[in-house]
N, C-alpha and C positions, 0 to 999 in steps of 0.2 A: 490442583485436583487432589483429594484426600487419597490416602494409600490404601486405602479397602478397594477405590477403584480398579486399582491396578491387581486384583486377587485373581488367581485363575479357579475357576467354575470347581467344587467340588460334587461329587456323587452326592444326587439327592433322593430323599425318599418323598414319595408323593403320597397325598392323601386319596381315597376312593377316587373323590371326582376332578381329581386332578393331573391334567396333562401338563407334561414339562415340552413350554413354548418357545421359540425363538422370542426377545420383546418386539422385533415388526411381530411378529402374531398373535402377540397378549394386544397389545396397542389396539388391533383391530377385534380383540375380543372383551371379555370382562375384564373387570376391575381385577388384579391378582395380587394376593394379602400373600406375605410369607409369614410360616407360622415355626417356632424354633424352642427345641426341647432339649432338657438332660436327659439322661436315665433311659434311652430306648429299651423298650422292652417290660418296664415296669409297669405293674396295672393301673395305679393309682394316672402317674403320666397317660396314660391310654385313658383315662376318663377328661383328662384336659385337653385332650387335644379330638378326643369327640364333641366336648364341649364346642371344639372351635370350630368344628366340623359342620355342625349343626349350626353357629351363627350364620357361616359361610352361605349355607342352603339360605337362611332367612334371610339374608340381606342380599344375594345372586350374585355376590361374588365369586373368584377361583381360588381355591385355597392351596399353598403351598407348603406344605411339611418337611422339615428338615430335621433329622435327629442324632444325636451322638452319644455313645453308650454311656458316657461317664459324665463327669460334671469338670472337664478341663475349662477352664475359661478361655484358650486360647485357640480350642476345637469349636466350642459353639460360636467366640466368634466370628471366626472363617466361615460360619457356617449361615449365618445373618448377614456378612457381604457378599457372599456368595448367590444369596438368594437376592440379594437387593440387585447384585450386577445383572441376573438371570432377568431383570423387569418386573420385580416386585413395586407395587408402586408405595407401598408401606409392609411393616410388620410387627409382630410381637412374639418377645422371645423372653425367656429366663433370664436371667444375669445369677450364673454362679460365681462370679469373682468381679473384685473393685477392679483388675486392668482392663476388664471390655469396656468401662465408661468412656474416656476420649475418644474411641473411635465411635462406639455406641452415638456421641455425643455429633460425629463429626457427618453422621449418618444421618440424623436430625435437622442440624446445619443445611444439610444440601436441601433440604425439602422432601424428604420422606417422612412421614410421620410413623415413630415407635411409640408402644406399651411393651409396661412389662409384667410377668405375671408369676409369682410361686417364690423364685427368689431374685431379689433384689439390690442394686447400687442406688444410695439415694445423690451420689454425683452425675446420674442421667436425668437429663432434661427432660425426662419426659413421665406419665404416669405408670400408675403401680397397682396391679389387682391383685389383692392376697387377704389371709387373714391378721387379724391384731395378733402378733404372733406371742408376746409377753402377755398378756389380756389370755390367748388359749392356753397357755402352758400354765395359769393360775389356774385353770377351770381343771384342766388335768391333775395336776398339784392336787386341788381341795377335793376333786373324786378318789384318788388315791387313799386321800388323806382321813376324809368320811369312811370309809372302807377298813382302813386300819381304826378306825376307834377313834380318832378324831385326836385331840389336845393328848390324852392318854396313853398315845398311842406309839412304842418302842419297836427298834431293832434295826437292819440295816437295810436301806432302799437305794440301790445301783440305778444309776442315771445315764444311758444310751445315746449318742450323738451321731448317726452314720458320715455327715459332712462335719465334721470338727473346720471354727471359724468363721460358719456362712451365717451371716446376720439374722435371718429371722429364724434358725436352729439355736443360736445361740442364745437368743430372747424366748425364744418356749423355754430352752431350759432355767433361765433363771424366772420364769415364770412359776414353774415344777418346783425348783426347789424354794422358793417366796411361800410359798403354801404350805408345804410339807416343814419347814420351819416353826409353823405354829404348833408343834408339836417335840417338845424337846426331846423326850425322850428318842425319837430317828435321827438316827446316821447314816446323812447322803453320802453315798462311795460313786466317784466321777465328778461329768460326762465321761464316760469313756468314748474310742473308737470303735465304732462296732461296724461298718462298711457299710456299702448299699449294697449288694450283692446277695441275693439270696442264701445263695450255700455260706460266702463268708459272713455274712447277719449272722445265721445261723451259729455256725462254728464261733465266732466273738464271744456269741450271748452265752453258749457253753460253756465257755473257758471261766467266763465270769462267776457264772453261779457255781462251778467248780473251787473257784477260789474261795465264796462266800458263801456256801451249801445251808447259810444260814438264814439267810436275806428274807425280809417280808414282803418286799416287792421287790421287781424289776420293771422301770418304765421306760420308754424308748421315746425317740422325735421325730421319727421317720417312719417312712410308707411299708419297709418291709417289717417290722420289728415284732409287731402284736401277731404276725405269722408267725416268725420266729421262736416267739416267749410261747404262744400257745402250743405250740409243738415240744418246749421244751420243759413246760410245766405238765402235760402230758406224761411225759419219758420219768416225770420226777415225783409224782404221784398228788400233782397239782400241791404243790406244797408254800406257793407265792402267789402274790397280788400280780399280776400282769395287763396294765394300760399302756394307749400307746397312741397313736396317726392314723389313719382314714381309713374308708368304707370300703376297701377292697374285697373281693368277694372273699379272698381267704382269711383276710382279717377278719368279716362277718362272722364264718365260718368257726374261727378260732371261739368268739364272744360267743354265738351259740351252743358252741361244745363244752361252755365252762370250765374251758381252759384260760381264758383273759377276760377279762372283768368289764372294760372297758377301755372305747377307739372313738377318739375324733376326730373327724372330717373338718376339712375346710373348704368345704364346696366346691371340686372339684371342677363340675359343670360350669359353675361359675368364673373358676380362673380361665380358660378355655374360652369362655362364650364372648366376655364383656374386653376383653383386649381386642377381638377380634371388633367386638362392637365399634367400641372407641378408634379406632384405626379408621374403619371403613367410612366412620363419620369426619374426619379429620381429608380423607382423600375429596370426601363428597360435597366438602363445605371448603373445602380450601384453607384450613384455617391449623395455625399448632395445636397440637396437644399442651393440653396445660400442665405443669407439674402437679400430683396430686397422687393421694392415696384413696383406692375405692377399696371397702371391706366387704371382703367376700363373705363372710359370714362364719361363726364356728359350729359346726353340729357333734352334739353330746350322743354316741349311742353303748346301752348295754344291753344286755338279752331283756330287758324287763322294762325298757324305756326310750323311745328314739324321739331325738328333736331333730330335725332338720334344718332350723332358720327359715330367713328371710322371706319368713310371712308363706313359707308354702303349709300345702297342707299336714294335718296327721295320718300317719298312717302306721303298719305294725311292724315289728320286726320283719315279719317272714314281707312283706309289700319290699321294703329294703332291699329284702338279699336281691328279690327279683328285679327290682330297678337298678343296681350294683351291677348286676349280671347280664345287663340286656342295654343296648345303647336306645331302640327305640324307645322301652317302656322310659328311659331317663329323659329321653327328648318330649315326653308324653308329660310327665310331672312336673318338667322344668317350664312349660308352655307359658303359663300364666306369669310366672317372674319374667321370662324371657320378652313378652310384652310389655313390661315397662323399663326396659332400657332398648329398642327399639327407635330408629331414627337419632333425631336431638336430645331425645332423653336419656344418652347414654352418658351422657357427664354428671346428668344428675346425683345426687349424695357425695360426689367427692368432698373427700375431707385434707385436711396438710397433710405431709408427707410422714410431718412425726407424729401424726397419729398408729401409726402401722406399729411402733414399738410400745404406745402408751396400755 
């Protein structure tokens, strides 16, 4: 019997339509997916896990959410056997760190089927929904990089890490600095630590432009950062380049006040929806999960230009903030993608696993 078995039940946090069941009483109910985060309380996270909320609805399953403030690896994964002992019949969770793999793996083994989604162990048996994360950190890199003047273009650009080590943070940033290279005259200073925590983001990024009051940019890898920079270039008389990580409404917020330049998404709804997909297909067909990378997509946005990817539509800034800020209006945009990994089609486009860093 693997040792996740033997875990006693921690406190869990449910989603809206989610009752915490005895398993005689999932057994005689729906199919119950556990679904497993870092970062509670982050926005960006809160758009993943509506993501998953919403597949939940579309495929009638019961969705189970489990969340832990931080990104210990050894919290979330008590928190993934936890849910599994609770009669999850599958799940999908984060992996912030390589020690969750063997049990991850041993959870596998038994006949549960996992995905996993944001960040990654590529020693888990099983697939991966995120973005090419070296591939987005070039796109951020060469926006920076156009912005300062291009090949021309001098002075010193501070490089932001809030998780220092975690795989596809570390591949954005040498994606960042790949770019910004093309430019000799910059001097990248970092990755630094700069936390996940809002007030300590904050406070990090201060200290830093404190030290370097000279910096032409400051760009960040994480969800809170471009809140952070935008507030802090604000305080500073907007005097830096400020790019950074996802569509959160205060990030928006920041990009339209021109105070940050530019934020990209990694389809948030996406990471959320398609784990959840994949899982519920894997319960419903009997069949593993195959190892595999699905790409979630990168989305480019600045006050004056939004892509969104994977073939949805255009639409404007201000359409954004309000789909950012509203889970329906996201559930409402995301329909038509949402339709094509529906059913058997949720495997479709997987690509190898090393594509996620190419």
């Amino acid at each position: 019997m693997p040792m996740w078995q033997n875990r006693i039940p921690m406190i869990l946090l449910a989603a809206s339509s989610v009752s915490l069941l005895s398993p005689l009483a999932q057994a005689q109910d729906k199919t119950t997916v556990g679904f497993v985060t870092h970062s509670q309380g982050d926005s960006f996270i809160q758009q993943i896990i509506e993501g998953a909320q919403s597949a939940a609805k579309d495929l009638g399953v019961d969705l189970k959410v489990a969340q832990q403030s931080g990104s210990d690896p050894d919290g979330q994964l008590k928190l993934v056997q936890n849910i599994v002992n609770a009669g999850a019949q599958g799940v999908a969770t984060s992996v912030p760190g390589e020690s969750m793999a063997r049990s991850l793996d041993d959870i596998i083994e038994s006949g549960v089927p996992l995905a996993q989604y944001n960040l990654l162990s590529r020693a888990v048996k099983g697939p991966y929904v995120g973005e090419r994360s070296t591939e987005s950190g070039r796109i951020l890199g060469k926006m920076i990089f156009d912005k300062l003047g291009g090949a021309s273009a001098k002075g010193k650009v501070i490089l932001g890490n809030c998780f220092p080590g975690l795989t596809v943070l570390e591949n954005r940033g040498r994606g960042v600095e790949e770019s910004l290279k093309a430019a000799p005259g910059l001097t990248i200073l970092g990755p630094f630590d700069v936390k996940v925590s809002a007030v300590e983001n904050y406070n990090h990024w201060e200290q830093l432009y404190a030290a370097n009051p000279d910096a032409v940019a400051l760009v960040g890898l994480c969800a809170p950062d471009v809140a952070s920079l935008g507030k802090l270039n604000a305080a500073n008389g907007d005097k830096f380049i400020a790019g950074g990580y996802d569509l959160t409404p205060q990030n928006l917020k920041a990009v339209k006040d021109g105070h940050a330049y530019v934020t990209l998404g990694q389809s948030a709804y996406v990471q959320g929806y398609l784990p959840v997909a994949l899982v519920v297909q894997a319960i419903k067909t009997k069949k593993p999960l195959p190892v595999g990378f699905f790409n979630a997509g990168t989305q480019v946005v600045t006050a004056s230009s939004v892509d969104m990817g994977n073939n949805l539509p255009k639409i404007t800034f201000e359409q954004l903030q309000t789909i950012s800020a509203s889970p329906d209006a996201t559930v409402e945009f995301y329909k038509p993608w949402a339709k094509t990994v529906a059913g058997a089609d949720a495997l479709n486009g997987m690509q190898p696993i090393s594509a996620e860093s190419q």
